[in-house]
mmCIF file as Biopython writes it, N, C-alpha, C and O atoms, coordinates in Angstrom:
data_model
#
loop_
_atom_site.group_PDB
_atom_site.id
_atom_site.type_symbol
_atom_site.label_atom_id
_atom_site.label_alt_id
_atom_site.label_comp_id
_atom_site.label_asym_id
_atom_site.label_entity_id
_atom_site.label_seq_id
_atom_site.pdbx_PDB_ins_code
_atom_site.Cartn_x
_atom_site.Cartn_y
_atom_site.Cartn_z
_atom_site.occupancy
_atom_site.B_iso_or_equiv
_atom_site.auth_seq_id
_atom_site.auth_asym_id
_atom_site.pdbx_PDB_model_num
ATOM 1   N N  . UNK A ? 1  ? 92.292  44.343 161.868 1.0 0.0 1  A 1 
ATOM 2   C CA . UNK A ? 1  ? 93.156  44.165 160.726 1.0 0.0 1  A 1 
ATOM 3   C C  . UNK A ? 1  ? 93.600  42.699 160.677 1.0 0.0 1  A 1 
ATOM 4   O O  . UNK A ? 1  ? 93.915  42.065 161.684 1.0 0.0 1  A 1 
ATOM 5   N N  . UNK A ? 2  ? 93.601  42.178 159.359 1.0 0.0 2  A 1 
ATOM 6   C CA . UNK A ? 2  ? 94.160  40.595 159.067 1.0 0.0 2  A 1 
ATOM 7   C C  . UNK A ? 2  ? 95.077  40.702 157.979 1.0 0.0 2  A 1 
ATOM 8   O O  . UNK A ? 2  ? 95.436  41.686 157.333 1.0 0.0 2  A 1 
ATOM 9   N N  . UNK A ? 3  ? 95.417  39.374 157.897 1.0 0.0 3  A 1 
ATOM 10  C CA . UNK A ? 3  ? 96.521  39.289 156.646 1.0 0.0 3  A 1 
ATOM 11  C C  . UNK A ? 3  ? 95.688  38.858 155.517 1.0 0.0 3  A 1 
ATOM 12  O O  . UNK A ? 3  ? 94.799  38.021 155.672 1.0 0.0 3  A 1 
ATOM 13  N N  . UNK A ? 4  ? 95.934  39.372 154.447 1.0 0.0 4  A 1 
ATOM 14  C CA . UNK A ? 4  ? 95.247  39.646 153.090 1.0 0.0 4  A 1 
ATOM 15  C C  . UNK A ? 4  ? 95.061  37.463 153.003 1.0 0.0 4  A 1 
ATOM 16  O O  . UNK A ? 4  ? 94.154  36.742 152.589 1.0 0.0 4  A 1 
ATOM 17  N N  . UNK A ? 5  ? 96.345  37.181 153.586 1.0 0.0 5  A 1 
ATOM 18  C CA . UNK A ? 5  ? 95.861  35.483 153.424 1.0 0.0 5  A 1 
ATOM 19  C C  . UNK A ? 5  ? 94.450  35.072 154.071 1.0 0.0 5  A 1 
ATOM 20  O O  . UNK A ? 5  ? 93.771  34.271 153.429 1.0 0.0 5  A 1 
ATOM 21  N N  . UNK A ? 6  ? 94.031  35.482 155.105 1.0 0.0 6  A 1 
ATOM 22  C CA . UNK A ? 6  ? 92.933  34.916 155.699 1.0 0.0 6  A 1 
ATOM 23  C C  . UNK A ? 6  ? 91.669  35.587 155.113 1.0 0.0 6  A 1 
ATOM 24  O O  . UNK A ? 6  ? 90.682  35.321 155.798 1.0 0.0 6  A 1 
ATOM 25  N N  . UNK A ? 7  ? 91.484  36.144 154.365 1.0 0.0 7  A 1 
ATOM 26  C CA . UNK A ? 7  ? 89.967  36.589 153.805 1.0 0.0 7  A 1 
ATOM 27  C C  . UNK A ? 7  ? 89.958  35.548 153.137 1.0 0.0 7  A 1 
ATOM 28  O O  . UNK A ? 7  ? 90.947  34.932 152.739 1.0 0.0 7  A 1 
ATOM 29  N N  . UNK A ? 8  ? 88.097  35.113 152.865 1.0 0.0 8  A 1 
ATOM 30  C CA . UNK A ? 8  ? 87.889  34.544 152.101 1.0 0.0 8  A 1 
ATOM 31  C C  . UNK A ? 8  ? 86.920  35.125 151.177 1.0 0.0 8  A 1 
ATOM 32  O O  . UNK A ? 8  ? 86.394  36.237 151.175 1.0 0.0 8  A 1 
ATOM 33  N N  . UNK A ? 9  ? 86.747  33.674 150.036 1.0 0.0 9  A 1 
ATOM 34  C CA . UNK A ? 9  ? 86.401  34.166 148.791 1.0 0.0 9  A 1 
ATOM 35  C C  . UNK A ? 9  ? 84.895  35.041 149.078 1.0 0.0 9  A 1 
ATOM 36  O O  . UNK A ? 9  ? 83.985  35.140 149.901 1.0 0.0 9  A 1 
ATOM 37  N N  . UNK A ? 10 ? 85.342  35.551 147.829 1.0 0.0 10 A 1 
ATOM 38  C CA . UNK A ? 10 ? 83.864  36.480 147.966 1.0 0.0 10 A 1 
ATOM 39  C C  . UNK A ? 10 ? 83.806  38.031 148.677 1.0 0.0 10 A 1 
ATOM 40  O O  . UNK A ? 10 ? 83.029  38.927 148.346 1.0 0.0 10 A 1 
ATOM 41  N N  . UNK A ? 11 ? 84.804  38.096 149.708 1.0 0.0 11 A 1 
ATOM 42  C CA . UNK A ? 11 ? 85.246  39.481 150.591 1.0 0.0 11 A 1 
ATOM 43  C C  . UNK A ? 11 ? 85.801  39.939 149.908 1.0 0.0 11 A 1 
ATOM 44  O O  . UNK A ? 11 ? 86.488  39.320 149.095 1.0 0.0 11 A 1 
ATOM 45  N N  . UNK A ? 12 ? 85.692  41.739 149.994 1.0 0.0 12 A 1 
ATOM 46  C CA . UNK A ? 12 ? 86.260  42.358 150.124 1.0 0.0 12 A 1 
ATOM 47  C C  . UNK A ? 12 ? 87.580  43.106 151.104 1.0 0.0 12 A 1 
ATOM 48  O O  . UNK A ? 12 ? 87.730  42.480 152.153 1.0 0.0 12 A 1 
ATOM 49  N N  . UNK A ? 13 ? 87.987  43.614 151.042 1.0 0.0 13 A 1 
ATOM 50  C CA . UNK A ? 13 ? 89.333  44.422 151.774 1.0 0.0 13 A 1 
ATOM 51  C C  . UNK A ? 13 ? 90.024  45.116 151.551 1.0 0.0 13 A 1 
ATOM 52  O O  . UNK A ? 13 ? 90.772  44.812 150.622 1.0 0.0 13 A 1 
ATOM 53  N N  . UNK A ? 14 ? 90.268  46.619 152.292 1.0 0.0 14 A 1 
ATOM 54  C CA . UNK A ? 14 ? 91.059  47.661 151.833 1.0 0.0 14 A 1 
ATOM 55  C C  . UNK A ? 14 ? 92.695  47.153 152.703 1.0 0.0 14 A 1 
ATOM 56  O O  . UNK A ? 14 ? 93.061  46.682 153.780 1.0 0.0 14 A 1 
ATOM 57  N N  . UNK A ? 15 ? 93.210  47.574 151.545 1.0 0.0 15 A 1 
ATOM 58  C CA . UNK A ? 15 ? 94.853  47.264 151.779 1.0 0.0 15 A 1 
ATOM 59  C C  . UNK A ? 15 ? 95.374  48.427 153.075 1.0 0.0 15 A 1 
ATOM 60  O O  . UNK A ? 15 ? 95.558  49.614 152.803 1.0 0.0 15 A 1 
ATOM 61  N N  . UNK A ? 16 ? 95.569  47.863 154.492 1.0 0.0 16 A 1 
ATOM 62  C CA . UNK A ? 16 ? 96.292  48.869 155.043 1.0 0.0 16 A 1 
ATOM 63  C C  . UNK A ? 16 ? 97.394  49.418 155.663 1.0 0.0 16 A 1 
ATOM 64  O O  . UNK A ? 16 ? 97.594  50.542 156.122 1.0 0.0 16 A 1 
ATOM 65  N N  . UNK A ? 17 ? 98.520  47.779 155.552 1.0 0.0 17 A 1 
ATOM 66  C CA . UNK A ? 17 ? 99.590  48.115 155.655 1.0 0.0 17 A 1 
ATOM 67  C C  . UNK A ? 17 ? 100.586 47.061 155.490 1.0 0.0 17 A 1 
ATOM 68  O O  . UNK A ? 17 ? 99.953  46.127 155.981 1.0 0.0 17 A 1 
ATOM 69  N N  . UNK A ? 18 ? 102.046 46.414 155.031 1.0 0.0 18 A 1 
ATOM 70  C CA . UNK A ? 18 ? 102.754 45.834 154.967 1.0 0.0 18 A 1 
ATOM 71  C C  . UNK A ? 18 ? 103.592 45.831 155.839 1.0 0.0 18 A 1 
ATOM 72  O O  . UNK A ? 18 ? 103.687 46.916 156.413 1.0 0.0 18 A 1 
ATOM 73  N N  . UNK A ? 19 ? 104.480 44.788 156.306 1.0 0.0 19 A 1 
ATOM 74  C CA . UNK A ? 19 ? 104.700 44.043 157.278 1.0 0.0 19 A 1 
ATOM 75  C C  . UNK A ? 19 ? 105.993 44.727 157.509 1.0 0.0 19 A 1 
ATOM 76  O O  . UNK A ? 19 ? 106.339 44.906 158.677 1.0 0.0 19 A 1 
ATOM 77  N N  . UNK A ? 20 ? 107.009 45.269 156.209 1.0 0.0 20 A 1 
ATOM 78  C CA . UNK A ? 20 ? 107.947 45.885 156.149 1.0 0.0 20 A 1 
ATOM 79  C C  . UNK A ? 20 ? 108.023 46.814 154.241 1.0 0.0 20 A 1 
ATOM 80  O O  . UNK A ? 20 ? 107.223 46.673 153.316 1.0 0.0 20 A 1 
ATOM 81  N N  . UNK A ? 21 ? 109.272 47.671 154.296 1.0 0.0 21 A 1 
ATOM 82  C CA . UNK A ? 21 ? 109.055 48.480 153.195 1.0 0.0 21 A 1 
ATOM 83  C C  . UNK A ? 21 ? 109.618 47.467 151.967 1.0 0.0 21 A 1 
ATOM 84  O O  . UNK A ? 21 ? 109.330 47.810 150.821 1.0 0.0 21 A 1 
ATOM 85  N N  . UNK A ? 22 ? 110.271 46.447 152.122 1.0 0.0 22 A 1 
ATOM 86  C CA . UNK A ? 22 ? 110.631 46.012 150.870 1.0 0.0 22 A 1 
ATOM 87  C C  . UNK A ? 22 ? 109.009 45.120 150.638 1.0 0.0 22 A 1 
ATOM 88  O O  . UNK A ? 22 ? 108.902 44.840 149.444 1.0 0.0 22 A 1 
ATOM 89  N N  . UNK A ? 23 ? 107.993 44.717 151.316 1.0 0.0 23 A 1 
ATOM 90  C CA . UNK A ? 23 ? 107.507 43.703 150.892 1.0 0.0 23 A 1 
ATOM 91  C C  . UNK A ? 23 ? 106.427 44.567 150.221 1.0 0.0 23 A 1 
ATOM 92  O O  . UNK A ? 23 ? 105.703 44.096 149.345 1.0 0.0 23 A 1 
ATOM 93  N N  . UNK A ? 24 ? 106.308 46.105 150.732 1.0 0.0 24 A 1 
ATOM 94  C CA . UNK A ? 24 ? 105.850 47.354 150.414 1.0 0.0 24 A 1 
ATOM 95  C C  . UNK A ? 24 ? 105.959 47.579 148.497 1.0 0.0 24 A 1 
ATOM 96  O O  . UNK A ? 24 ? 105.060 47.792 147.683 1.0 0.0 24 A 1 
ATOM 97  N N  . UNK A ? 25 ? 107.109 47.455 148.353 1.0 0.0 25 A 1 
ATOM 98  C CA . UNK A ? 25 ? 108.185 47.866 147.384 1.0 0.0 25 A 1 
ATOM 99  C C  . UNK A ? 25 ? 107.367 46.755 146.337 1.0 0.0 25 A 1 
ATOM 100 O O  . UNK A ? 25 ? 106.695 47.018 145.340 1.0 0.0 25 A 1 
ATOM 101 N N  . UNK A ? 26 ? 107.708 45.320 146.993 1.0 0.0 26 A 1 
ATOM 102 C CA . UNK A ? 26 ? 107.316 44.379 145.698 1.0 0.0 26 A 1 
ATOM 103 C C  . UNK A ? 26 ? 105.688 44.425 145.233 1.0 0.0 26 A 1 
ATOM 104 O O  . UNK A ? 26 ? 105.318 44.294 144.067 1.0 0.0 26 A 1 
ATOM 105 N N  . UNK A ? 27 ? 104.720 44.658 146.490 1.0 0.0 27 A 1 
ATOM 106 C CA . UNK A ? 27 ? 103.560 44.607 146.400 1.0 0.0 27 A 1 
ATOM 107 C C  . UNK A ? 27 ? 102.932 45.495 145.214 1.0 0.0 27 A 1 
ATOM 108 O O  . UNK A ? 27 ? 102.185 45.210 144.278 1.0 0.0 27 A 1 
ATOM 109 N N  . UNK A ? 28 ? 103.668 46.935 145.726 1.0 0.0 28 A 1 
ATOM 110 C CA . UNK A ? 28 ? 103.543 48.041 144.532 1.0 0.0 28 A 1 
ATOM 111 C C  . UNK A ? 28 ? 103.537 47.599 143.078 1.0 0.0 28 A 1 
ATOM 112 O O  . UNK A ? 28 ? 102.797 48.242 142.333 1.0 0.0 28 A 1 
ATOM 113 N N  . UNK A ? 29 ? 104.433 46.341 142.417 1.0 0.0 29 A 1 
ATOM 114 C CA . UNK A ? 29 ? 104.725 45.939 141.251 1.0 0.0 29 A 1 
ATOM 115 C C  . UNK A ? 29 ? 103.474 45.652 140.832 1.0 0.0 29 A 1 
ATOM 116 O O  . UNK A ? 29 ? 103.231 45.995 139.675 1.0 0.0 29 A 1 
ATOM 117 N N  . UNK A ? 30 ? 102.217 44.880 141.712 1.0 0.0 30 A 1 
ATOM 118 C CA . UNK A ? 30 ? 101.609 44.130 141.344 1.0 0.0 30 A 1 
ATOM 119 C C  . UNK A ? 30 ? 100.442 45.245 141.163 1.0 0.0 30 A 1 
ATOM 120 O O  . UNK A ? 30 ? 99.488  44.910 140.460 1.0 0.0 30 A 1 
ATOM 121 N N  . UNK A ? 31 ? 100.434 46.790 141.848 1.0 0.0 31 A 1 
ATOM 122 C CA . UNK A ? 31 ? 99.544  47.294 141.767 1.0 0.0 31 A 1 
ATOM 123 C C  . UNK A ? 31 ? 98.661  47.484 143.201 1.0 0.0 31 A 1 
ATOM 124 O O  . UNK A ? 31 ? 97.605  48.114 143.259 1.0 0.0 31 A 1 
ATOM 125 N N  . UNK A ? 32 ? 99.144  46.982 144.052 1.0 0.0 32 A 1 
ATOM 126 C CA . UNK A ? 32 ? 98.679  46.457 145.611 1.0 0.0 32 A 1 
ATOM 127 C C  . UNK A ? 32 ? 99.203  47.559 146.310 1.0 0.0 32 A 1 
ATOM 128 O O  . UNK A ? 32 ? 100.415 47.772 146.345 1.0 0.0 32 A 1 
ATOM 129 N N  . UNK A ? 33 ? 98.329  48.314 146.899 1.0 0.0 33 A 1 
ATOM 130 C CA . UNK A ? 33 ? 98.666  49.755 147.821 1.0 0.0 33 A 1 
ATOM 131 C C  . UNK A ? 33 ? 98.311  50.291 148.516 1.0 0.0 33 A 1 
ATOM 132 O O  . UNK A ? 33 ? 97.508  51.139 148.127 1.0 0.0 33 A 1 
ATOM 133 N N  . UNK A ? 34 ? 98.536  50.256 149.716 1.0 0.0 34 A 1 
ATOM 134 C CA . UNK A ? 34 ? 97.204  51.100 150.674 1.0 0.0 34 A 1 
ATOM 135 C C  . UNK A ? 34 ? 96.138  52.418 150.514 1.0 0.0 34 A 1 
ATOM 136 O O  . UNK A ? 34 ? 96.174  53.618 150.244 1.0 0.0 34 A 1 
ATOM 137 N N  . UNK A ? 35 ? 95.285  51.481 150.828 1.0 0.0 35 A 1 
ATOM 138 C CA . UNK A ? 35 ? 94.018  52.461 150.515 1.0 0.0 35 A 1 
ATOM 139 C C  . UNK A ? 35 ? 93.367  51.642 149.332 1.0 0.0 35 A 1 
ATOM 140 O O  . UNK A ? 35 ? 92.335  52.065 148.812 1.0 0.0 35 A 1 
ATOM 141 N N  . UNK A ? 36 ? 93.857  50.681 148.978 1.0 0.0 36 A 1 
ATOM 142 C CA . UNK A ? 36 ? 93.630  49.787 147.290 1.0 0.0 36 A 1 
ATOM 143 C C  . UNK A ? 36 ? 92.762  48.768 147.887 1.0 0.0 36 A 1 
ATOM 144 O O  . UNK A ? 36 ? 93.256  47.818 148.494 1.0 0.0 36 A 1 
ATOM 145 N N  . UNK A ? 37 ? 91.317  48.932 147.729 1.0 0.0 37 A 1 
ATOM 146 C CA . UNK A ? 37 ? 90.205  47.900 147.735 1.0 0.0 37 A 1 
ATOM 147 C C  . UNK A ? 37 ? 90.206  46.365 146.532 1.0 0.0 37 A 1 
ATOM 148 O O  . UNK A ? 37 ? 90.043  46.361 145.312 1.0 0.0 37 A 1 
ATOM 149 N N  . UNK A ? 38 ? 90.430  45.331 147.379 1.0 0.0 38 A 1 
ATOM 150 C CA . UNK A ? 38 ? 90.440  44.273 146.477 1.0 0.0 38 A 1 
ATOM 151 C C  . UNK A ? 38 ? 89.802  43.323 146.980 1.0 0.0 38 A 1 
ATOM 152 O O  . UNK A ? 38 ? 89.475  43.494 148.154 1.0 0.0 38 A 1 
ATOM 153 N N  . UNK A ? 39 ? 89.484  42.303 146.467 1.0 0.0 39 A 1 
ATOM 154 C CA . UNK A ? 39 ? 88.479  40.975 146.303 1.0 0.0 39 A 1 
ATOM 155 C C  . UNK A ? 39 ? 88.743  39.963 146.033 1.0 0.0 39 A 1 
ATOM 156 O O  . UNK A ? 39 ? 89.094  39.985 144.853 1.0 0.0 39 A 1 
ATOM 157 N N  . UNK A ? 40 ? 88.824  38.588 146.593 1.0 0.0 40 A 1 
ATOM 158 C CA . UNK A ? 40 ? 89.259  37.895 146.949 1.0 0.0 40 A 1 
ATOM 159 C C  . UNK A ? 40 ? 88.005  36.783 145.888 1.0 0.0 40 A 1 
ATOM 160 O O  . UNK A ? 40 ? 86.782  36.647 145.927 1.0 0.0 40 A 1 
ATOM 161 N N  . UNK A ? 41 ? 89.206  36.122 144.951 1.0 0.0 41 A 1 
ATOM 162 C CA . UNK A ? 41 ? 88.289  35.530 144.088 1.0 0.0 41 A 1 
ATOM 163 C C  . UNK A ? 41 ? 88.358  33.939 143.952 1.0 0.0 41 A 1 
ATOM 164 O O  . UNK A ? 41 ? 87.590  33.107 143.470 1.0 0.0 41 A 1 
ATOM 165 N N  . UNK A ? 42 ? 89.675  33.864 144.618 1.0 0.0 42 A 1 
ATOM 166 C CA . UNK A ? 42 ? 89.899  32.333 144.535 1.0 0.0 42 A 1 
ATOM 167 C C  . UNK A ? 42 ? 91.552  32.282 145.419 1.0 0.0 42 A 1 
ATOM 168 O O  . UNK A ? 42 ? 92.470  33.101 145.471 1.0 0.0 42 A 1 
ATOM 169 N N  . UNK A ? 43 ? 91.340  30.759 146.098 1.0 0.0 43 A 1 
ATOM 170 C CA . UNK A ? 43 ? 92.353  30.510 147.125 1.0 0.0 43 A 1 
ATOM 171 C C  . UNK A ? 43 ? 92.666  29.076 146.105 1.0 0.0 43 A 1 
ATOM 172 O O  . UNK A ? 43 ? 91.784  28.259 145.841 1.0 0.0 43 A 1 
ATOM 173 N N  . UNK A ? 44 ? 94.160  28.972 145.588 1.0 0.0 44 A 1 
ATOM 174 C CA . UNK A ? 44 ? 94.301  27.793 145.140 1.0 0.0 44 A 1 
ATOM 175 C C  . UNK A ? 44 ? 95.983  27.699 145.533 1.0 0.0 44 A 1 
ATOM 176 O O  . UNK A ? 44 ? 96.890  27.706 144.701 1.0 0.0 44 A 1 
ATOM 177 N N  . UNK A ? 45 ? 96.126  27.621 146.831 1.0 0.0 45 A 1 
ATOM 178 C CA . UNK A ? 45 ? 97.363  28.100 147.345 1.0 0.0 45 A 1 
ATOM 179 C C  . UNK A ? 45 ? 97.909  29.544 147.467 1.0 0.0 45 A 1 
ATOM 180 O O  . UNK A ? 45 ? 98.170  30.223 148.460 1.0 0.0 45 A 1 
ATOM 181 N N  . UNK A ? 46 ? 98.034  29.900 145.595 1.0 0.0 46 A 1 
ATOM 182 C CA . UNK A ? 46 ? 97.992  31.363 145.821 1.0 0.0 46 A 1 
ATOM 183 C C  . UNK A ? 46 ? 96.556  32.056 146.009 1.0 0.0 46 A 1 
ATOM 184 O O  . UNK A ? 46 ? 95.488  31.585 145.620 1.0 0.0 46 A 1 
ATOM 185 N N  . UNK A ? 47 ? 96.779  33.467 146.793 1.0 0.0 47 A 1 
ATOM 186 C CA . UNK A ? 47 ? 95.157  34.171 146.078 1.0 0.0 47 A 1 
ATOM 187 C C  . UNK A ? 47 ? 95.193  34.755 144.867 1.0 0.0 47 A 1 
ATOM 188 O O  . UNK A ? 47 ? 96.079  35.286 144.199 1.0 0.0 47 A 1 
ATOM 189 N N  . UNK A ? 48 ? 93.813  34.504 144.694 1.0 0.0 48 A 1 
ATOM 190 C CA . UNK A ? 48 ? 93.590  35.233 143.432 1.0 0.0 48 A 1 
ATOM 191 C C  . UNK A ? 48 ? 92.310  36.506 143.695 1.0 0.0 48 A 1 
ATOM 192 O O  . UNK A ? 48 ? 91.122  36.487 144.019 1.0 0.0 48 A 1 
ATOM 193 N N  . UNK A ? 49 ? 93.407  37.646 143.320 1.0 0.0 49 A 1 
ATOM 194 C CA . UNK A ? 49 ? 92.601  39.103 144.115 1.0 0.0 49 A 1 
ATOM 195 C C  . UNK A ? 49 ? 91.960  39.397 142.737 1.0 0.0 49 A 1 
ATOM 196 O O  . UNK A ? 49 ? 92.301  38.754 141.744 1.0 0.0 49 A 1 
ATOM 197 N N  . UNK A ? 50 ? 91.013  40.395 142.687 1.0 0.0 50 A 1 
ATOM 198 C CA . UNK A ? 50 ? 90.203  40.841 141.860 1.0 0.0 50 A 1 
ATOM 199 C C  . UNK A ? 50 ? 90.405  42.349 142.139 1.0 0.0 50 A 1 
ATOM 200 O O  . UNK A ? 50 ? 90.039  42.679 143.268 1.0 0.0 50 A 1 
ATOM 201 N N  . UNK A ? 51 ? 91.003  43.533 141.212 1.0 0.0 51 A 1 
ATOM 202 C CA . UNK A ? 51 ? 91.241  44.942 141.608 1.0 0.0 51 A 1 
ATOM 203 C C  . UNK A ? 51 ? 90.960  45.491 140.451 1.0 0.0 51 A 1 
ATOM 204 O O  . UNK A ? 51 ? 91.447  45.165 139.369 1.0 0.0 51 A 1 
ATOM 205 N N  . UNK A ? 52 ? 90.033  46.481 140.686 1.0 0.0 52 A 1 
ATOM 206 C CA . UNK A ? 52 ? 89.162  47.313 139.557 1.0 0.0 52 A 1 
ATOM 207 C C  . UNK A ? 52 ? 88.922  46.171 138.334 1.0 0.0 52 A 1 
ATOM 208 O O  . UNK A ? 52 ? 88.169  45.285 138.739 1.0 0.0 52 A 1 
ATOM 209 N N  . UNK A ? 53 ? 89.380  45.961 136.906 1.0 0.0 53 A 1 
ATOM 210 C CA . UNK A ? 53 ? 88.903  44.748 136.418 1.0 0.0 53 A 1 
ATOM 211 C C  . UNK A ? 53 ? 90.114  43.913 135.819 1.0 0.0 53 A 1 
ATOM 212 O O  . UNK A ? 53 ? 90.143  43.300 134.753 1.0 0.0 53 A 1 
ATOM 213 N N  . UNK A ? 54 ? 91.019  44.036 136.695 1.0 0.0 54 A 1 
ATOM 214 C CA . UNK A ? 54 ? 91.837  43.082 136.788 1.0 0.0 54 A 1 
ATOM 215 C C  . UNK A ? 54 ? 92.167  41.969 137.982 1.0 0.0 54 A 1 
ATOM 216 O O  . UNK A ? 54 ? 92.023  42.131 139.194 1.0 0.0 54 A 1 
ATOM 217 N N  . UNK A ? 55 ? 92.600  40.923 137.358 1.0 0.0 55 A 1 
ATOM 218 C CA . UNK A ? 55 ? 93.078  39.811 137.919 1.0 0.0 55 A 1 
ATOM 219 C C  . UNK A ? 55 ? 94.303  39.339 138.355 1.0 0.0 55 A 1 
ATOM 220 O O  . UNK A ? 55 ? 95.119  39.035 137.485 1.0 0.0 55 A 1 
ATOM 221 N N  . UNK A ? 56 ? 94.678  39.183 139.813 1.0 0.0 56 A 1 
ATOM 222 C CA . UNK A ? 56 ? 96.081  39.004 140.404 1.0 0.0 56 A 1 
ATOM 223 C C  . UNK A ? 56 ? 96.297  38.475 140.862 1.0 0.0 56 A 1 
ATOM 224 O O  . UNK A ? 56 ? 95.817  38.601 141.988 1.0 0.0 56 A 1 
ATOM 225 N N  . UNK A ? 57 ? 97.248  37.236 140.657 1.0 0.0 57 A 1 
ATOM 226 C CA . UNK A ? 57 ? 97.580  36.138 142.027 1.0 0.0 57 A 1 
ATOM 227 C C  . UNK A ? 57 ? 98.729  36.522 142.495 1.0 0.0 57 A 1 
ATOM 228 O O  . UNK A ? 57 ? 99.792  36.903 142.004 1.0 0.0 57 A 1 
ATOM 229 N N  . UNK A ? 58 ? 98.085  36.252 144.117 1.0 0.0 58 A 1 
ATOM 230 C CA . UNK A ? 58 ? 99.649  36.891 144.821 1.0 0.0 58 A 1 
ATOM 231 C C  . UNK A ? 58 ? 100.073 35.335 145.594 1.0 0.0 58 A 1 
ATOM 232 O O  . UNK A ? 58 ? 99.265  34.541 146.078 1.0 0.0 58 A 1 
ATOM 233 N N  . UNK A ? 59 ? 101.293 35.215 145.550 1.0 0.0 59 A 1 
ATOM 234 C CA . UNK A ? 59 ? 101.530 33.752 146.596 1.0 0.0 59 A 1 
ATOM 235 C C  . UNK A ? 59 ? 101.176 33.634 148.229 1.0 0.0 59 A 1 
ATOM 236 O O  . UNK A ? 59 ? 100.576 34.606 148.686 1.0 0.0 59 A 1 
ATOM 237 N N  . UNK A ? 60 ? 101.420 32.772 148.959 1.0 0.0 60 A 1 
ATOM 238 C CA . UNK A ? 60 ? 100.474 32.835 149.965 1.0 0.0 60 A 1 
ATOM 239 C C  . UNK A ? 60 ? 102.025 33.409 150.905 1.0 0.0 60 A 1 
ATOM 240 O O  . UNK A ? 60 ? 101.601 34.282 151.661 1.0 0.0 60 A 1 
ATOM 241 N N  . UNK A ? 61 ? 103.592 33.255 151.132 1.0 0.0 61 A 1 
ATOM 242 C CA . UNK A ? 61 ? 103.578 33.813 151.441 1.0 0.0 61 A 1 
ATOM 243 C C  . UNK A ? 61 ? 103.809 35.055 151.557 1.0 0.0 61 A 1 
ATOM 244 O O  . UNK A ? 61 ? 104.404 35.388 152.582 1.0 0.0 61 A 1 
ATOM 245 N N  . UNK A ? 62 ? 103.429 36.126 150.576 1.0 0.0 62 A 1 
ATOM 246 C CA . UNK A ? 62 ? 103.857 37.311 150.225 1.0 0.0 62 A 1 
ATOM 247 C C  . UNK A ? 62 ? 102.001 37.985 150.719 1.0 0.0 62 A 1 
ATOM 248 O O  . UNK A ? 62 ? 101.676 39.171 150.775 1.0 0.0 62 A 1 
ATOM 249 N N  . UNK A ? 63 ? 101.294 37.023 150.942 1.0 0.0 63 A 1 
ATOM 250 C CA . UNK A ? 63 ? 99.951  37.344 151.296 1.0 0.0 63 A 1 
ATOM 251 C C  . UNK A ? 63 ? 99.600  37.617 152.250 1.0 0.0 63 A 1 
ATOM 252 O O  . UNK A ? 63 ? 98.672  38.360 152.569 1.0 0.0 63 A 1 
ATOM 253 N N  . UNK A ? 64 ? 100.715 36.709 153.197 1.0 0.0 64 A 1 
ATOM 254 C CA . UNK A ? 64 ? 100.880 36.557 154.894 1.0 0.0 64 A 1 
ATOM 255 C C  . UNK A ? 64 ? 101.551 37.723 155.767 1.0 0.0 64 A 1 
ATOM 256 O O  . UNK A ? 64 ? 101.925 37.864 156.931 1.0 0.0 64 A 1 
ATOM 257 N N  . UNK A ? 65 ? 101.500 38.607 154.399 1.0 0.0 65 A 1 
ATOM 258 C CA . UNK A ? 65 ? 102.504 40.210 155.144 1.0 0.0 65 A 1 
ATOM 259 C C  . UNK A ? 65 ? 102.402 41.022 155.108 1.0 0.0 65 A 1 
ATOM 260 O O  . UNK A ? 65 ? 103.116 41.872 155.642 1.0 0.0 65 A 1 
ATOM 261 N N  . UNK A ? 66 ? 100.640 41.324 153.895 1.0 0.0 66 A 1 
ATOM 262 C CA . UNK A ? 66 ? 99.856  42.315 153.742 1.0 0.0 66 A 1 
ATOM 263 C C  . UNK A ? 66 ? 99.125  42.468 154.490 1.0 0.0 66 A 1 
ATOM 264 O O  . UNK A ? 66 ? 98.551  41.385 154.606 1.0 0.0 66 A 1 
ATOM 265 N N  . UNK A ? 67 ? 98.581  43.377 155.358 1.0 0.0 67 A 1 
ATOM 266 C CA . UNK A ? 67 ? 97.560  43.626 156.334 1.0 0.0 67 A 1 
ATOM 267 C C  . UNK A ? 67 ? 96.261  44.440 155.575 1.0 0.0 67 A 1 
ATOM 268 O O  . UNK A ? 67 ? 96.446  45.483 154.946 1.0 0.0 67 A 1 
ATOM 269 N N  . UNK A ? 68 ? 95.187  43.930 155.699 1.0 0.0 68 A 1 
ATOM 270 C CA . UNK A ? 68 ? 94.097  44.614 155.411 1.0 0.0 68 A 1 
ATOM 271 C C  . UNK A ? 68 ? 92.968  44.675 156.016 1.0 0.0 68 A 1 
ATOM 272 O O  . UNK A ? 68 ? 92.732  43.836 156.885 1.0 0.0 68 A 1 
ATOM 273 N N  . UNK A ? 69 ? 91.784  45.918 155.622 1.0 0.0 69 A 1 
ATOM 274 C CA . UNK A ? 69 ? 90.632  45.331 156.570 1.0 0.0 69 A 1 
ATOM 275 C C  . UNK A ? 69 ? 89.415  45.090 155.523 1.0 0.0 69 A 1 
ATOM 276 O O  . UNK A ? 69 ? 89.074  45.640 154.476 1.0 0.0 69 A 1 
ATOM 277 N N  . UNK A ? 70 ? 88.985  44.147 156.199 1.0 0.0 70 A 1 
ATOM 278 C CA . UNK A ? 70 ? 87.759  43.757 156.098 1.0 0.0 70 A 1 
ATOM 279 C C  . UNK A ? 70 ? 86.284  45.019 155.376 1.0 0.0 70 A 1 
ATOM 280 O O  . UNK A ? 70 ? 85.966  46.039 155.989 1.0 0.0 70 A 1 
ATOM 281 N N  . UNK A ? 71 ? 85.954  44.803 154.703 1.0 0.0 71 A 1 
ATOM 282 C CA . UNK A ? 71 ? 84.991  46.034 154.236 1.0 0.0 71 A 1 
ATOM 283 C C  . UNK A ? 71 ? 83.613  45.208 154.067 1.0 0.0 71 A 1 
ATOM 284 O O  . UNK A ? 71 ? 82.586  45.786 153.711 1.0 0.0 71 A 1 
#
């Protein structure tokens, strides 16, 4: 398991856990949820995830607290 910050472009990764429940809480806003496969489309400080056919930048450090794996 890594932090959703260290994938790079082009990977995939299933979302599998947050660092605590509020960062849980905000992630949810964005649509970001465990078990939620996303793709990593661009690093320009923030990432920019790719989920079903939408587009999401999350900041890097709210990125640094998502745990995911590698697929």
């Amino acid at each position: 398991m890594v932090a959703l910050y260290e994938i790079e472009i082009g990977q995939e990764a299933e979302v599998q856990s947050f660092l605590n429940s509020d960062i849980k809480c905000y992630s949810v806003r964005f649509g970001i949820e465990e078990g939620q496969v996303v793709k990593c489309i661009a690093k320009l400080g923030a990432i920019v995830l790719q989920k079903n056919n939408q587009e999401i930048a999350i900041g890097k450090n709210l990125c640094k607290e998502i745990y995911v794996r590698l697929i």
